[in-house]
N, C-alpha and C positions, 0 to 999 in steps of 0.2 A: 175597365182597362186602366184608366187614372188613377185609380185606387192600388190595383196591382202595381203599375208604375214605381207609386212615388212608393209601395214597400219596399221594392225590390232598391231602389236608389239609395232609402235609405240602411236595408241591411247591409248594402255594397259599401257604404262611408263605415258602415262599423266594422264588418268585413276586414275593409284597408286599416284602419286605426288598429285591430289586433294584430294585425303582421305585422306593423311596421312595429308596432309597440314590443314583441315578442325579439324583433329582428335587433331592435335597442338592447334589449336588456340584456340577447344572449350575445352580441359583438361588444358589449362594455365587459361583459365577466369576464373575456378575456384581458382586460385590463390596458390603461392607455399605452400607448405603442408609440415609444419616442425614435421614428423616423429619421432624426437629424442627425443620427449616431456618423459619427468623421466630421460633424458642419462645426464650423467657425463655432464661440460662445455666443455672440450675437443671435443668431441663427437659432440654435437653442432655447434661448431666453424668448424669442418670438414666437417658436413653437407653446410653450407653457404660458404665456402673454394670452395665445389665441386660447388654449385649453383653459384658462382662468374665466375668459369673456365668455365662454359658451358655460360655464356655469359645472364643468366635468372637476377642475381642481381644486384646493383652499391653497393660500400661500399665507404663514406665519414669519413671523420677523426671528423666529428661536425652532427651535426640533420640537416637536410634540410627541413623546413617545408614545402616545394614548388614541392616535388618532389614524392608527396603519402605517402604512411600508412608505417611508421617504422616497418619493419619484426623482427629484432634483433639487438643485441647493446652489442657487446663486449669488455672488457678490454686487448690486445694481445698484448704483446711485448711492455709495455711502453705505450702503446697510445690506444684513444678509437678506433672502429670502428659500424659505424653503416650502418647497410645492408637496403636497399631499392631493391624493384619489379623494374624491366627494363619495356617499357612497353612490350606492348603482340607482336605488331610486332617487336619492336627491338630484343625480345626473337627468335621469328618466325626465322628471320634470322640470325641471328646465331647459332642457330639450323640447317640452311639451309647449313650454310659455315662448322660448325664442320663435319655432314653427307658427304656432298659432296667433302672438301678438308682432311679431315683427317679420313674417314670413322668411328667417335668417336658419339656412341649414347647416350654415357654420362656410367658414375655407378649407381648401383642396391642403392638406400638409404634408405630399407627396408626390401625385401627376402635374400640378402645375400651382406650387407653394403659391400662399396668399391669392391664392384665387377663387371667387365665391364659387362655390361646390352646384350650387343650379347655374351659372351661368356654365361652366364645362360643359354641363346636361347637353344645354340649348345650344350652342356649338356643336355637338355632335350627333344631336337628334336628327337633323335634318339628312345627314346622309343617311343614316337605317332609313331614314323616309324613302329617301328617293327609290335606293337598291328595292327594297321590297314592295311601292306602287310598282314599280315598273314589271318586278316578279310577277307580283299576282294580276297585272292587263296582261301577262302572259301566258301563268299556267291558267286561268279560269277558263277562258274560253276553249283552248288545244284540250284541255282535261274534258269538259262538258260535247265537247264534239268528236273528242273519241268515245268518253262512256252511248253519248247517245247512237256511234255509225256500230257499237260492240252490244247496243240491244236490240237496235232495228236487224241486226244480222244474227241473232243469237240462236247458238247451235252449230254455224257455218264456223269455214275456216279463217274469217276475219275476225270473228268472235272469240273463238279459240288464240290465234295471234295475238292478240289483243290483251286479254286475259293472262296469258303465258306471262307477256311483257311485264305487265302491269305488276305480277305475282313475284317475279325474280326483279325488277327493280326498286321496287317497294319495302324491298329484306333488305335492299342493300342499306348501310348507315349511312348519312350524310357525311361525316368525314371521310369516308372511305370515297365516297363521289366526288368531293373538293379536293383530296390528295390526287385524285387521278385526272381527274381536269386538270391540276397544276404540272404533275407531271407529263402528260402528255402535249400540252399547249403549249408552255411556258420553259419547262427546262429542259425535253426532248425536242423540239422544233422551233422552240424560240419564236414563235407567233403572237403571245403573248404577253403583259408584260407579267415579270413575277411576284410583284408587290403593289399595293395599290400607287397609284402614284402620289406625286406630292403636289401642293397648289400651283406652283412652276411649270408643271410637266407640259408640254406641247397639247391640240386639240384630238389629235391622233390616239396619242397613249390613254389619253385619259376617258375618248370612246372605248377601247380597245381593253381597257381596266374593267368595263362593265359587263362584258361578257362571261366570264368563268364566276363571277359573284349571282347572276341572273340565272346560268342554267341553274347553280348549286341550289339556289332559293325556289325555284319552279320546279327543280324534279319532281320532290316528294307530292306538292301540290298537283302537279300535274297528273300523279297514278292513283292519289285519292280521289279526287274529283273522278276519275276516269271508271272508278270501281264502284264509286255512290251513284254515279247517274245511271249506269248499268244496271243495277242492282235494284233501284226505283223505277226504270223504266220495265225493265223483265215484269214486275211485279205490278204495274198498272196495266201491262199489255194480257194478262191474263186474267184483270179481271173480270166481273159477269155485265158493269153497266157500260166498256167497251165493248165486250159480246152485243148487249142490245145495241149499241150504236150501231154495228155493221148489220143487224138484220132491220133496220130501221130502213137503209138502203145507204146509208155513208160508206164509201168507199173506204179503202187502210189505211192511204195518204191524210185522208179527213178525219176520219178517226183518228191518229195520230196525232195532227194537228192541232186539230178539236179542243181533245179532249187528254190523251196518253200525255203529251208532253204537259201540256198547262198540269194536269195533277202533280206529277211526276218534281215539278220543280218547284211545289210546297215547302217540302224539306233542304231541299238543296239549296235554295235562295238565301235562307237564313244564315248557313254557312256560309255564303260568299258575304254578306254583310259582316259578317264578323270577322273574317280573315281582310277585310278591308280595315275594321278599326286595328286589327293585329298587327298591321304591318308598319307598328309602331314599338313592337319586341324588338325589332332585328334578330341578328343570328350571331350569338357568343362563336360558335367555332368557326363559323367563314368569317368572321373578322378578325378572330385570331389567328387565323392560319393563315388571309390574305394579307393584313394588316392592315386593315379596314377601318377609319378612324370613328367609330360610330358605339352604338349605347351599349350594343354587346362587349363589345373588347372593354371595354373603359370596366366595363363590371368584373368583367377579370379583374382586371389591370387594379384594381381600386382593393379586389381581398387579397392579393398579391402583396401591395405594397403598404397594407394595413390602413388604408385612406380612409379612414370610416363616416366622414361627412360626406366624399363622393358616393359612397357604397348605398347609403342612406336616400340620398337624393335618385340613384337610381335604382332602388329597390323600391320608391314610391312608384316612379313608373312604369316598373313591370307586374307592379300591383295594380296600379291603375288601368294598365289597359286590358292586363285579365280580366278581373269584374266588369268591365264597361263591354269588353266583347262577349260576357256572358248576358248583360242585361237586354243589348241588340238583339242576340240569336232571340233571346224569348220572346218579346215584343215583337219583334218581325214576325213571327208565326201570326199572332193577331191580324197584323195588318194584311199580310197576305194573302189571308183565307177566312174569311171575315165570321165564317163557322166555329173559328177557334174562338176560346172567351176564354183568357187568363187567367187563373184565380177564382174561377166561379164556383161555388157552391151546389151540390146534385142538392 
């Protein structure tokens, strides 16, 4: 199992180093994106200042015709300067050396100018945080106690109910569920508020803000869960070594107990570990559409306005907690079921 482990950790770091590596090369071939377009010359000249320190421009005291597409061309202190593209790999890697020897992902040149592109992160991570723990202490257990009342019943008309439910709101897309929460709570009944609120806002609004974000993140959760434990329990409840247990003389209730559900939530378990570390993704469309000040919208908000230090900084963490909730679910099967063995060899 240690063994497995530390492969699996370390494919996961080379994993991440390809995408983000891949995520560099193909947002610099778009070429730098001078943002300041209407800002003062000051302003400007700040923008290419930070693009010169991160190692993406050259700046010559004459035009270089030899050396690509003139980006910009200032007058500073006495003398000209004109800024020229580095190429793509020379960018690449210094990019590689700023990250790795000075943990520096560059500043924000667009959501919030001059401002270190991981500290915006960490400003905004915490609310995806909160919104989605609070999501999944909600859909886990409503989901796992409806799949389980939809297998102990299966066949009857709770089952059937159940099932229907689960089947037609499961098709439904999550925007379509967040557009109709808003309209109905918010701009039809005015019960809600309609935007997230702001740090000022009274204790009221800003309970009151977390309802239509919490159903929208628990629906889908809630009919998964609701369909996998169904669908694991049906299928341990018919098998042959719960047959022996009830002519053993265990009653349904015990058998059940027993042994149906402890099988039963093998598989299932893993999955709730991982959507535990996941609920560090957030949700790009319910924060753009509530205005949700958290890691999803910001990752719009960042290819939007061509930010490519924020965009960077939060494509590392929806990198990272991909791989990290892949390497949980596997491992957790081990530990859960102590029959499983990792990586073993027939």
């Amino acid at each position: 199992m240690l063994k497995y482990s530390i492969k699996r950790i370390i494919l996961a770091l080379i994993t991440a180093f390809i995408i983000l590596s891949l995520t560099f090369i193909l947002v610099k071939s778009l070429g730098i994106k001078d943002t300041t377009f209407g800002a003062k010359e000051n302003v400007k000249h700040a923008f290419y200042i930070e693009q010169l320190n991160l190692g993406y421009v050259v700046v010559f005291n004459k035009p270089m015709s030899g050396y690509g597409k003139l980006l910009a061309e200032f007058h500073s202190f006495g003398q000209d300067e004109y800024y020229y593209a580095r190429p793509i790999l020379e960018q690449y890697g210094n990019w590689l050396a700023n990250v790795f020897t000075k943990w520096d992902w560059g500043t924000s040149i667009a959501i919030e100018p001059e401002a270190r592109a991981i500290d915006i992160i960490a400003w905004r991570l915490p609310t995806s945080m909160i919104l989605n723990v609070i999501s999944v202490v909600i859909s886990v257990p409503l989901g796992i106690g409806l799949g389980i009342l939809a297998g102990l019943k299966k066949n009857t008309w709770i089952d059937h109910l159940i099932s229907t439910l689960v089947m037609i709101f499961i098709s439904i897309p999550s925007f379509v569920v967040i557009s109709f929460l808003m309209y109905a709570f918010c701009f039809q009944n005015n019960w809600l508020p309609t935007l997230w609120p702001t740090p000022g806002a009274d204790t009221k609004t800003k309970v009151l803000a977390f309802i239509i974000p919490v159903i929208s993140l628990s629906f889908g959760s809630v009919c998964g869960y609701t369909r996998f434990v169904r669908a694991e329990l049906c299928e341990v409840m018919s098998s042959e070594y719960l047959l022996l247990a009830r002519t053993k003389g265990l009653t349904k209730n015990q058998a059940i107990t027993r042994h149906a559900l402890k099988n039963a939530f093998v598989p299932i378990l893993p999955s709730i570990l991982a959507e535990f570390i996941g609920i560090f993704g957030g949700s790009m469309i319910l924060e753009q559409l509530y205005g949700i000040p958290g890691i999803g919208k910001l990752y719009v908000t960042a290819i939007n306005t061509k930010d490519y230090n924020v965009l960077m900084v939060d494509m590392a963490i929806f990198t990272t907690v991909g791989l990290l909730a892949g390497i949980v679910l596997d491992l957790s099967y081990g530990f859960i079921d102590p029959r499983i063995r990792m990586g073993e060899k027939k």
